[in-house]
N, C-alpha and C positions, 0 to 999 in steps of 0.2 A: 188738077193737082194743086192741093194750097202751095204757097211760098213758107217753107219753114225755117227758111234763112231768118237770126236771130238779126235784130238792128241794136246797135248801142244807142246808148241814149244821147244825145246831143248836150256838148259840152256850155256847160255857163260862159259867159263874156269874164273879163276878168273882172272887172266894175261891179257885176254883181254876185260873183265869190266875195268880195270885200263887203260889200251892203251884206251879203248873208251872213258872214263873220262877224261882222260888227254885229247885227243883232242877236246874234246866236252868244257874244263875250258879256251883253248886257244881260242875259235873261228873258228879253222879252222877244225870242222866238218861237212861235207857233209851231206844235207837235207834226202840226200836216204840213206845213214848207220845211220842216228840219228833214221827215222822210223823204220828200219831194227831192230835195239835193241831195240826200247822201249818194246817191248813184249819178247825178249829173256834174261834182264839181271835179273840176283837172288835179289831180293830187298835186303836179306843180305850182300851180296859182295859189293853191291853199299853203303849200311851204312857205313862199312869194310872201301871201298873205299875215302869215303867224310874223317872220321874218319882220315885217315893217310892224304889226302891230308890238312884239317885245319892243322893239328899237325906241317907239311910243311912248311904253308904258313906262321903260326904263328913263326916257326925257322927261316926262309929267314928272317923276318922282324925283329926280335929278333935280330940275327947276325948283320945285317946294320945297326939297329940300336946303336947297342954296339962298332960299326968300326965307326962310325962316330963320336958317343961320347967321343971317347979316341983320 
């Protein structure tokens, strides 16, 4: 009798939720690892994830902003 117990897919480290993120906000991620993670990443990690990248984005422009001004 097969095994037709369903198995989840094993969850990403958190290091590389970030590395997939990070290449996934530049563009230059690949159609076949974009698939490959949509079902293996922790939706927590990913909140984590967006979370410190806005904080980022909003620093960088913060910073350039405040260099230009002065």
């Amino acid at each position: 009798m097969p095994d037709t117990e369903t198995k989840k897919p094993a969850y990403r480290s958190f290091k590389e939720t970030i590395v997939a993120i990070a290449w996934s906000f530049t563009g230059l991620r690949r159609k076949k690892d974009f698939e490959q993670d949509v079902g293996r990443m922790n939706p927590v990690y990913v909140i984590i994830a967006a979370l410190l990248g806005a904080a980022m984005f909003i620093g960088i422009l913060l910073a350039i902003a405040m260099s230009v001004a002065t």
